[in-house]
Phi, psi and omega in degrees: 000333174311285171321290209291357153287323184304301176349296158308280190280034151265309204303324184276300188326289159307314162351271193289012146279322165285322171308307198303306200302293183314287194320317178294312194299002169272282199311316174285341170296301152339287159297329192246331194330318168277006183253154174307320198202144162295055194280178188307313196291337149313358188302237210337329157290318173313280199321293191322311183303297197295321158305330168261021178270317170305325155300306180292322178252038188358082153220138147349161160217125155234132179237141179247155160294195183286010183245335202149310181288115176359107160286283180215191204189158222239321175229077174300352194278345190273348144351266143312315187264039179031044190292313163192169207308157171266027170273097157318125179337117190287327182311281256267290197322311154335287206299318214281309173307308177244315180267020173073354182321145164281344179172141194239139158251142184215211186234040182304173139157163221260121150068258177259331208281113160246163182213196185232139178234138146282125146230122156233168189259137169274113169275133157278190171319299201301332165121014184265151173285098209268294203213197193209133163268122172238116180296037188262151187268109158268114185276168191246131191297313193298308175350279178333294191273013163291316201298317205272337180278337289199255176353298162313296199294340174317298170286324149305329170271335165280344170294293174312317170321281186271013155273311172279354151303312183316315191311307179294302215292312171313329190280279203309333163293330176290301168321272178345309195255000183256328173295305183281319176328277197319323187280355180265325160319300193310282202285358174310318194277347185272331202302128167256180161259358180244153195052187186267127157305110143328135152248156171296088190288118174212131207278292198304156186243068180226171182336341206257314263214275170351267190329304186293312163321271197328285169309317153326314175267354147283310169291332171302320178318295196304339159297331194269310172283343138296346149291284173323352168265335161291313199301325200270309160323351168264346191233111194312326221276325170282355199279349169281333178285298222287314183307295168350272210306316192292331201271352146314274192266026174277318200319327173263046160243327145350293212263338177316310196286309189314309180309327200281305155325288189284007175277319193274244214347295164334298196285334180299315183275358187047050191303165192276329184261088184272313209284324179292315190262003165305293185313310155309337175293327188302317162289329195279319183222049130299308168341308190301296189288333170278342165287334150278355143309298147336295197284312181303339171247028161238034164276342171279345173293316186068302199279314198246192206268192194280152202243132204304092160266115188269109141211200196312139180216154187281133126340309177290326195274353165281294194291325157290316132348292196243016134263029170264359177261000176258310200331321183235043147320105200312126163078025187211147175220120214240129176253165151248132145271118156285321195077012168089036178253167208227320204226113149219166191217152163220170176279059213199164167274097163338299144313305192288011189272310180288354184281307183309304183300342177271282214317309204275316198284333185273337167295314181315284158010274167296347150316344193248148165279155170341294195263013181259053210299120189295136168244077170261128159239145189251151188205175197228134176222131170259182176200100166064235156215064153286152166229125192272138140252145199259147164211093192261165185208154156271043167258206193302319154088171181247139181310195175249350178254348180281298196334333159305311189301325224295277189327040174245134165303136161109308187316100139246180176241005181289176143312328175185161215110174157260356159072011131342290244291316208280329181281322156304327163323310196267346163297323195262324160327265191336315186281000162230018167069042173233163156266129148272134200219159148221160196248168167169149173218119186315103152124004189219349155119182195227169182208119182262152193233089165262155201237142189201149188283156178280168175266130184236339163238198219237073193231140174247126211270000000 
């Protein structure tokens, strides 16, 4: 902004030099115009004309002849004290000479003092060159710098101006999105399978306002299935079921609290894609939550599982999904090879698929030891039109007396669970006409392999 005002008032500067310069050169056209030639015995009318032109136009006035030399001058004393040459600028002289200019501006200047000089050529009536007229303008330095401190302060206060508006829209934006975050951590962290879930008061119909709805129409679920589990916890015949279910939907809440955790975090670190990975947490765990939803209004069935709504589904864009709710799991690190695929589709029901890729990604997980850094990768294979996925981990790997076992219902090795999650795994692979299989080596870890027919046009099979 600077430049470009200095910029402005050299472009007005010339203007008004250039105006001045026509203006004395109509008046010397005027007076001098009929005559053929300046001769010496005019010095004294000359010198009178060019003062008072200089009063009038508060400028400086010089006339050179036709070689170059002086005439006369508006101030001969600076002249006389060899302030400067009685010698026309040879630059000014060229352009005026040779290159035909009608008028030149230029920079000059006497000692530290710079100025802007006119030169045009003075004509008689006949079209003849009598002298070439020069101008120069001493502009006042203080001006100059009033006018650019004048810009400056201008341009700081409108700066400070909007540094402390940003400063309130940020406080107040951050309150607004961190005040609700923080109560959906809280009560996320708060959820059991035992006692009544808190719902959330939140007003706003914004991202957030999504979420908070969402978790509000979970807890309520997860209010109705705690009753009925106390209730089923009185009935020797159902408790096992009751176990089932709670080990279903304990499995996305994990990876739920953890997203939730790293939206707060992002935003505590003020990451630059805040706005990109809210909307994405948003979407991941609507996904989730319609996945516990699901399980929750089919609870009144008890024996089987939600009967399977099958359709097209991206592969890449599922598995990229719900590994961004694992990704920053402490001490583990999870890749995908795509293989330079962009797009592939399969046939299947979306909640339970994504219930598979967590139940498989979150055993892999627990599968790793402490004193271990985890590595799971996920990989892609095609076969004909097949689609294989590999999902190896650097955990403990499995024994030879579990391995028979692990697809049985009830069957774990864990500390807690129902030992549920792998046998619906292997239930819901089928129920889209896929296989499921593992590779393992005691102490280096496992690699489950499912296989699924691929989609390959848009026919619903």
């Amino acid at each position: 902004t600077i430049i470009y005002n200095r910029n402005l008032y050299d472009r007005n500067q010339h203007k008004i030099i250039s105006e001045k310069t026509q203006s004395v050169l109509i008046e010397m056209e005027d007076k001098f115009g009929d005559l053929d030639s300046i001769s010496s015995d005019l010095n004294d009318y000359v010198l009178y004309m060019l003062t008072k032109f200089s009063n009038v136009f508060y400028s400086d006035i010089n006339l050179y002849d036709s070689n170059g030399f002086l005439i006369q001058s508006s101030r001969p004393e600076i002249i006389e004290k060899g302030l400067t040459s009685n010698r026309m600028n040879p630059i000014a002289y060229r352009e005026l000479i040779l290159n035909k200019k009608s008028i030149f501006v230029q920079t000059e200047n006497i000692g530290n003092l710079k100025f802007l000089s006119s030169y045009v050529p003075f004509k008689n009536v006949k079209g003849k060159i009598l002298a070439y007229l020069n101008l120069p303008y001493f502009t006042k330095q203080n001006k100059i710098k009033q006018e650019i401190s004048n810009i400056i302060a201008a341009i700081i206060n409108l700066y400070m101006l909007i540094l402390v508006i940003a400063t309130i829209v940020i406080i107040l934006i951050s309150n607004k999105i961190t005040q609700p975050l923080r109560l959906v951590k809280n009560k996320l962290k708060q959820i059991k399978l035992t006692g009544k879930p808190e719902l959330i008061n939140y007003k706003s119909n914004d991202e957030i306002g999504e979420l908070v709805m969402e978790y509000n129409e979970l807890a309520s679920e997860l209010d109705q299935y705690i009753t009925k589990v106390s209730k089923l916890e009185r009935e020797t015949a159902w408790r096992q079921m009751a176990k089932q279910i709670a080990h279903e939907i304990k499995n996305p809440l994990t990876p739920m609290k953890l997203s939730v955790q790293y939206l707060k975090r992002s935003w505590d670190n003020e990451s630059d894609n805040f706005d990109k990975q809210i909307s994405n947490t948003t979407k991941t765990l609507i996904e989730q939550i319609d996945t516990l939803a699901n399980i929750a209004s089919a609870f009144s069935d008890f024996a089987s599982m939600p009967i399977a709504n099958n359709e097209k589904l991206n592969l890449i864009k599922l598995i990229d999904d719900t590994i961004q709710i694992f990704d920053k799991t402490p001490n583990c690190n999870i890749e995908f090879d795509k293989q330079n695929i962009n797009e592939i589709f399969i046939f299947a029901d979306k909640n339970q698929f994504i219930r598979v890729l967590n139940n498989i990604i979150k055993n892999a997980i627990q599968s790793i030891p402490n004193n271990r850094f985890g590595k799971i990768t996920i990989s892609l294979e095609t076969i004909t039109n097949f689609i294989i996925i590999k999902i190896s981990d650097n955990g403990t790997g499995i024994s030879d007396d579990v391995k028979e076992k692990l697809f049985e219902p009830n069957f774990t090795t864990k500390t807690s669970g129902s030992g549920l999650g792998l046998a619906m795994v292997k239930n819901i692979i089928e129920n889209a006409n896929g296989k499921i299989w593992f590779e393992t080596e005691l102490g280096k870890g496992t690699t489950f392999f499912i296989k699924l027919p691929q989609n390959l046009n848009n026919e619903q099979q």
